[in-house]
C-alpha positions as CSV (number, residue, x, y, z in Angstrom):
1,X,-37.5,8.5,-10.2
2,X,-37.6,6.4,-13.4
3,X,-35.2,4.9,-15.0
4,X,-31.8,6.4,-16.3
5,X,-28.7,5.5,-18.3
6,X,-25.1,7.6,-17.4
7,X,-23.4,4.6,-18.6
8,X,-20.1,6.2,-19.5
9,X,-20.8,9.5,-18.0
10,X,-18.9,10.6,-14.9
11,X,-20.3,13.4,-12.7
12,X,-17.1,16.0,-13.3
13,X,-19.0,18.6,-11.1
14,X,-21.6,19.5,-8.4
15,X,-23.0,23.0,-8.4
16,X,-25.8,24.9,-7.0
17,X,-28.4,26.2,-9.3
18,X,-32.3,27.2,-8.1
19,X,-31.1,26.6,-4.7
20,X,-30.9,22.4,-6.0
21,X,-27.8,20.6,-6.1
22,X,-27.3,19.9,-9.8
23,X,-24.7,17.4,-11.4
24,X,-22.8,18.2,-14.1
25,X,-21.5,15.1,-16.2
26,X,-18.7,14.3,-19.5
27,X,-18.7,11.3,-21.3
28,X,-15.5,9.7,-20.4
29,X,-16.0,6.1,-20.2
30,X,-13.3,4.8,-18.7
31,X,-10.8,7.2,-19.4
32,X,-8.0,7.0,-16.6
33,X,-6.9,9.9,-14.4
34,X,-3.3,10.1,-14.0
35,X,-3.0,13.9,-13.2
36,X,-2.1,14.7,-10.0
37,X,-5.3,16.0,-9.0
38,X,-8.9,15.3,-9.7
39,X,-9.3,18.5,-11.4
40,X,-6.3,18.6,-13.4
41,X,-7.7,15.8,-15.0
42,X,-10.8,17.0,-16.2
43,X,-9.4,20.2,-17.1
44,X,-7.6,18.8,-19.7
45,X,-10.7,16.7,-21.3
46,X,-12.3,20.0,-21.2
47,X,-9.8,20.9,-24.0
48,X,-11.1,18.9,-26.1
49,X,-14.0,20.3,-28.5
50,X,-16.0,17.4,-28.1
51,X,-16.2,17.4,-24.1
52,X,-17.1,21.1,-24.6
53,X,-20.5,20.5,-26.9
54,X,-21.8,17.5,-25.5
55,X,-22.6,17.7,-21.4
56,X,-25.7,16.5,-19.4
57,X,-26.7,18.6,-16.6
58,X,-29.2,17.1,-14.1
59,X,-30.6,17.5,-10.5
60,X,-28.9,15.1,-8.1
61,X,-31.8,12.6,-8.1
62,X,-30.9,11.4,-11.4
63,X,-26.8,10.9,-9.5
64,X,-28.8,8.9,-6.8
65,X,-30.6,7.2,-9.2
66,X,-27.6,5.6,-10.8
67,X,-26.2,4.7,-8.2
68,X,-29.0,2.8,-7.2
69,X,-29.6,1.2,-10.7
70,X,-25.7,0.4,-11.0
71,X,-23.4,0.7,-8.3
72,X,-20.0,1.0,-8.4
73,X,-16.7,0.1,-6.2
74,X,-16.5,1.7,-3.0
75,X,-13.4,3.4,-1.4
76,X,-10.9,0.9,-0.6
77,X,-8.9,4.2,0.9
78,X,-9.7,7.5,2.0
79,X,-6.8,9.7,2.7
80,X,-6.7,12.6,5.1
81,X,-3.8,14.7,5.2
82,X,-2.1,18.1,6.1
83,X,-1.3,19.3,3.3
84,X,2.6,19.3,1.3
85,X,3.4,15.9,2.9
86,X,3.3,13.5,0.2
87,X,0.2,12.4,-0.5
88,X,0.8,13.1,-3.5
89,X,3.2,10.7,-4.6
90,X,1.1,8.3,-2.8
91,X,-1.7,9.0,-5.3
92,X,0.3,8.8,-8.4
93,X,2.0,5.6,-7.1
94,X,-1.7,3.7,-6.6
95,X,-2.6,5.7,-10.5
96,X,0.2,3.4,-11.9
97,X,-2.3,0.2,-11.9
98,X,-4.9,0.1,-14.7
99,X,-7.4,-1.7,-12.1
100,X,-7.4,1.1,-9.8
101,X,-9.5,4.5,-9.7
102,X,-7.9,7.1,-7.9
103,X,-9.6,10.1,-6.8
104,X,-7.4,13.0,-5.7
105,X,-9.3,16.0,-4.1
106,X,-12.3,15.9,-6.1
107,X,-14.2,19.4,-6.2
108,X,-17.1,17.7,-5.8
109,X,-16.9,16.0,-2.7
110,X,-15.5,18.9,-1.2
111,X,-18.6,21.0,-2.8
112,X,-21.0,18.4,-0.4
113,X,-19.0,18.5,2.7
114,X,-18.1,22.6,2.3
115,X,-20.9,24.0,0.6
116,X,-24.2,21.9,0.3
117,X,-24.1,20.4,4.0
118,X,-23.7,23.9,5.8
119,X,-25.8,25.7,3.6
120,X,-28.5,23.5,3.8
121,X,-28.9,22.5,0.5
122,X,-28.8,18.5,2.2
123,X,-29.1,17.7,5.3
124,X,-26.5,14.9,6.6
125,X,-28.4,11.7,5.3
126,X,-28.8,13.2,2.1
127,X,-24.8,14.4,2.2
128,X,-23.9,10.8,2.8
129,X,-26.3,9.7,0.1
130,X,-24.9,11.9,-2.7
131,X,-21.2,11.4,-1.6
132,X,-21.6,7.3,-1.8
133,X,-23.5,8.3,-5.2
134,X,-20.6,10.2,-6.5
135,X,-17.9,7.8,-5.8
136,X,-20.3,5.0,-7.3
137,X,-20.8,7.0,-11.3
138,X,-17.1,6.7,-11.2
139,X,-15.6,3.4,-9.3
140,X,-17.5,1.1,-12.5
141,X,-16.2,0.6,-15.7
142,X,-18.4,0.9,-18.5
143,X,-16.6,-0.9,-21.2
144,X,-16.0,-4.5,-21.1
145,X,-12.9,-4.3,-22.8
146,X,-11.1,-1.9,-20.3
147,X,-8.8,-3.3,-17.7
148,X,-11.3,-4.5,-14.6
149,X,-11.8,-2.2,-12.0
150,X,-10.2,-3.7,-8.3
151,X,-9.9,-0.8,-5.7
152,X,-10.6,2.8,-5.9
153,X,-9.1,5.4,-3.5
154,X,-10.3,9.0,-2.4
155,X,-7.9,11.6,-1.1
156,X,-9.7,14.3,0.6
157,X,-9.0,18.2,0.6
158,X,-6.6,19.1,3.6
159,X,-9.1,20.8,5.8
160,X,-11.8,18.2,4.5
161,X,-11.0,16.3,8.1
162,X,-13.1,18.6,10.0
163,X,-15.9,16.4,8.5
164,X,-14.5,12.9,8.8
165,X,-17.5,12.1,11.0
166,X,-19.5,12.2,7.3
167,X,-17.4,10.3,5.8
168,X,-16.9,7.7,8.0
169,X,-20.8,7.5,7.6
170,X,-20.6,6.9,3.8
171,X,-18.0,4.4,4.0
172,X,-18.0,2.6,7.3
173,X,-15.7,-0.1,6.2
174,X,-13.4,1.8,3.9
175,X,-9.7,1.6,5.4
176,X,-8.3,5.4,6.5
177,X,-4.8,6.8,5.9
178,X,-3.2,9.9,7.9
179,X,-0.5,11.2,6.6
180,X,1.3,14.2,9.0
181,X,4.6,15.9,8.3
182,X,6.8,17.4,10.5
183,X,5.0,20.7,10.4
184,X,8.4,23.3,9.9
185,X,8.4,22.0,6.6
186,X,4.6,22.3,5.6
187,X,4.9,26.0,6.8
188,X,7.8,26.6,4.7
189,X,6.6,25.2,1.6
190,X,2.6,27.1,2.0
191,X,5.0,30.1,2.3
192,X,6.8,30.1,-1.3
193,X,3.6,28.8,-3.3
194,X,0.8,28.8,-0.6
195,X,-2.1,27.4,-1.2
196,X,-5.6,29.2,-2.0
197,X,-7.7,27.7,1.5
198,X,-4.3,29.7,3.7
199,X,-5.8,33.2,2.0
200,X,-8.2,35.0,4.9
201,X,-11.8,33.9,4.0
202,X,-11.5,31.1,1.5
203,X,-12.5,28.2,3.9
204,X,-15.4,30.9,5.4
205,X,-15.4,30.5,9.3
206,X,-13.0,27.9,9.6
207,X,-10.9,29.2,12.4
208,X,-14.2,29.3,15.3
209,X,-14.2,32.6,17.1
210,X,-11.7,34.4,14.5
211,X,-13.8,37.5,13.0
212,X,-13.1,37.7,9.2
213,X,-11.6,41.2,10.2
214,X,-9.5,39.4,12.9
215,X,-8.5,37.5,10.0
216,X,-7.4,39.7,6.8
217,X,-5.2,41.7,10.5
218,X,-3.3,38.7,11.1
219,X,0.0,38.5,10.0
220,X,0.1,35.9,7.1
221,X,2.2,33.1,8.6
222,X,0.1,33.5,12.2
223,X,-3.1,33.0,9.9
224,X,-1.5,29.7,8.2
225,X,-0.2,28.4,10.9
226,X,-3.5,28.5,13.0
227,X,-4.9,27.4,10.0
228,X,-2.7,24.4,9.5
229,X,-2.9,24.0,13.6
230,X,-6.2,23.2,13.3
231,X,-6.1,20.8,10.3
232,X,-3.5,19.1,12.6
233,X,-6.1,19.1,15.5
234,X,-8.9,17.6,13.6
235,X,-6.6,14.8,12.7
236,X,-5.9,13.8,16.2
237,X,-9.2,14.1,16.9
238,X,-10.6,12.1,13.6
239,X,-7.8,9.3,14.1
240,X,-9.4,6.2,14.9
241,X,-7.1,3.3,15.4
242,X,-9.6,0.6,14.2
243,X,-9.8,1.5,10.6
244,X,-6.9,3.9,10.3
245,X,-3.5,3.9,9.6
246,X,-1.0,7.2,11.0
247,X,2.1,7.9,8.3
248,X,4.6,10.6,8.9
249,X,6.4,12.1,5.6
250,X,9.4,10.5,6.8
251,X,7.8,7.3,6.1
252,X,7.7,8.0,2.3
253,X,8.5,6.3,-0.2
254,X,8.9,3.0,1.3
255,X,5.7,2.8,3.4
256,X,3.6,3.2,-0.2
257,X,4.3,-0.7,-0.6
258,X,5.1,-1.6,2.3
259,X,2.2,-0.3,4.5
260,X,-0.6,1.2,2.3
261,X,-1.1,-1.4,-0.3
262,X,-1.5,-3.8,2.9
263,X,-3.6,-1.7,4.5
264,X,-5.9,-0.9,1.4
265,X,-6.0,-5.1,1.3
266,X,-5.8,-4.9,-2.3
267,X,-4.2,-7.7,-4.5
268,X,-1.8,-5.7,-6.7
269,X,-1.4,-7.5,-10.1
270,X,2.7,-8.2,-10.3
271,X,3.2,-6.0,-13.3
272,X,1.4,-2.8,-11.1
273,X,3.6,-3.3,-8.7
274,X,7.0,-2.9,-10.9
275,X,5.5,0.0,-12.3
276,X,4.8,1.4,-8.8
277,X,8.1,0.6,-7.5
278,X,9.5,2.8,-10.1
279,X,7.3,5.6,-9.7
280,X,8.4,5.9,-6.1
281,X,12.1,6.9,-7.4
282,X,10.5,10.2,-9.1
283,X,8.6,13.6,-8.0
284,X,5.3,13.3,-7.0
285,X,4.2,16.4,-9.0
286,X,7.2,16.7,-11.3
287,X,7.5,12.9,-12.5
288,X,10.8,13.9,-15.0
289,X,12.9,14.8,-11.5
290,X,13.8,12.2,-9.0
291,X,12.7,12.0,-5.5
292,X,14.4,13.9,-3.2
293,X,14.1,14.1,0.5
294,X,13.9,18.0,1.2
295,X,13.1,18.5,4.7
296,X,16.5,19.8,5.9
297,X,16.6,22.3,3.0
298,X,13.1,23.7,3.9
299,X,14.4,24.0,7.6
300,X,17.6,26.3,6.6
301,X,14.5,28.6,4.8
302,X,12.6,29.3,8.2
303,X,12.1,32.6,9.6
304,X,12.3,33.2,13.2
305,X,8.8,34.2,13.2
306,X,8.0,30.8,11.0
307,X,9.5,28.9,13.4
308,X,7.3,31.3,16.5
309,X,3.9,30.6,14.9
310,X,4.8,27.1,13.8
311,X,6.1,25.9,17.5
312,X,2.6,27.7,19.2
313,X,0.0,26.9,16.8
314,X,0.7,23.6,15.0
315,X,3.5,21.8,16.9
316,X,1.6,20.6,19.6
317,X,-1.0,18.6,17.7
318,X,2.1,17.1,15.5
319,X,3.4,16.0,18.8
320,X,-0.1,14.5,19.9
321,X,0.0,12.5,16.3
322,X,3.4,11.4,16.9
323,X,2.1,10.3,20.2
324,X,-0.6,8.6,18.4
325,X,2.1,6.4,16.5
326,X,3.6,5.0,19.1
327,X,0.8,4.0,21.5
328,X,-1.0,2.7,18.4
329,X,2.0,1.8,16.1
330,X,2.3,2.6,12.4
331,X,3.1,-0.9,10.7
332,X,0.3,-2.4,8.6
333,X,-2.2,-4.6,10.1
334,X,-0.7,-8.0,10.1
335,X,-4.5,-9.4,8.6
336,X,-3.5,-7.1,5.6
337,X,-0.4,-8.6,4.9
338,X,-1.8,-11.2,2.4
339,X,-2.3,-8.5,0.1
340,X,1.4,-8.1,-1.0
341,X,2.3,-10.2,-3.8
């Protein structure tokens, strides 16, 4: 491989063409992304006409490449969740800082652990290679006039913790964060808006042993809640108290400030951490309403079959989380500490 300039250029998606992992990449510079999600983000750039007429489209070694001829940040944070427990507004709280990069369930990093690894487009060397690669064309900034670049976080799909094992591979040092909710609530909120990897077949064989026909029978809160059971699962099976730190929803919003930013050991420049402080009175998704605690509300909406499936499929592995906690504790290394203003 020869030399190659993406200076500017972010990677803004990974696809399969020719059976060859290809990147696709926008000239963004270093345009912040303050959406709530990844994609959000550069869905909106793809309004603009510009964005539209002038792409690069490469094979992977050219990603690997760059990364190799200028590296970038790594993860200060990766953040493994269950999905509606807040990680959201633990995102948009880190966004608020000009020197951070936050990455929130990027398509392509779910694309390498969901579709390239098991399809054997890379094996896992080459799926370690191409996520550090991936991270790297975006934690770098490539003017010298934007604010400098101190941390960069990665929030992960839901059921993305099956395959912390790879990740853990790309970053060995990077600092984890599980976040858990009591799991009535999750179930309640999949069921008014639920999310597209809770529709039979989206996530392919992720429930082992479960026929796709099995499947698309089930009742539809028995399918999310085995589902969700087994995202729950993974988690007490992925937690590793060394590098990890275990939230519960009902942590939120305090333990942003007081626990991640500690954990991340990342020295928050005084005027981030105003702005953060206020972002933790608002919605996560929603930033014009205030945050408000909603668990009980979701409670008083729960079927007696919710609350059948929940209890048998998911409660369990809350319970082994919340059994995590207290062996391991849930406060901040005391190391970290230094990292508060």
């Amino acid at each position: 491989m020869g030399s190659v300039n993406f200076s500017g250029w972010r990677p803004v998606r990974l696809y399969t063409h020719a059976d060859r992992v290809q990147v696709d990449w926008m000239r963004l510079g270093d345009e912040p992304l303050l959406a709530p999600f990844f994609q959000d983000s550069i869905q909106r750039q793809m309004r603009h006409p510009f964005h539209q007429a002038f792409r690069r489209q490469t094979p992977l070694e050219d990603l690997l490449a760059w990364h190799a001829q200028s590296p970038g940040l790594a993860p200060s944070l990766v953040t493994f969740h269950v999905s509606r427990c807040g990680s959201t507004l633990i995102t948009q709280t880190l966004a608020e800082s000009r020197h951070h990069l936050q990455l929130s369930e990027p398509a392509p990093v779910d694309y390498l652990l969901r579709v390239a690894l098991p399809q054997g487009l890379l094996d896992r060397a080459a799926t370690v290679q191409a996520l550090r690669a991936w991270n790297s064309a975006w934690a770098q900034r490539s003017d010298s006039a934007s604010a400098p670049l101190q941390s960069c976080s990665l929030k992960m799909d839901a059921w993305n913790t099956r395959q912390a094992a790879v990740v853990a591979e790309a970053w060995p040092e990077a600092p984890w964060l599980f976040l858990a909710r009591e799991p009535l609530s999750v179930m309640v909120s999949q069921m008014r808006e639920r999310g597209f990897f809770l529709v039979p077949g989206s996530l392919g064989d992720f429930l082992e042993g479960v026929s796709a026909e099995e499947q698309l029978r089930m009742p539809t809160e028995q399918y999310c809640a085995r589902v969700l059971g087994a995202i729950y699962a993974a988690m007490v099976r992925e937690f590793v108290p060394a590098r990890s730190l275990l939230l519960d929803h009902a942590d939120l919003p305090s333990a942003i400030i007081d626990q991640v930013l500690p954990h991340m050991r990342w020295h928050v420049p005084p005027q981030d951490h105003a702005r953060m402080r206020e972002r933790l009175t608002r919605h996560s998704k929603h930033p014009h309403q205030p945050y408000v605690p909603d668990t009980l509300p979701k409670h008083s909406m729960a079927s007696d079959l919710l609350h059948s499936v929940t209890a048998q499929w998911i409660t369990p592995h809350y319970q082994a989380l919340q059994e995590l906690r207290r062996t391991h504790g849930a406060a901040a290394r005391p190391e970290a500490e230094e990292a508060l203003p």
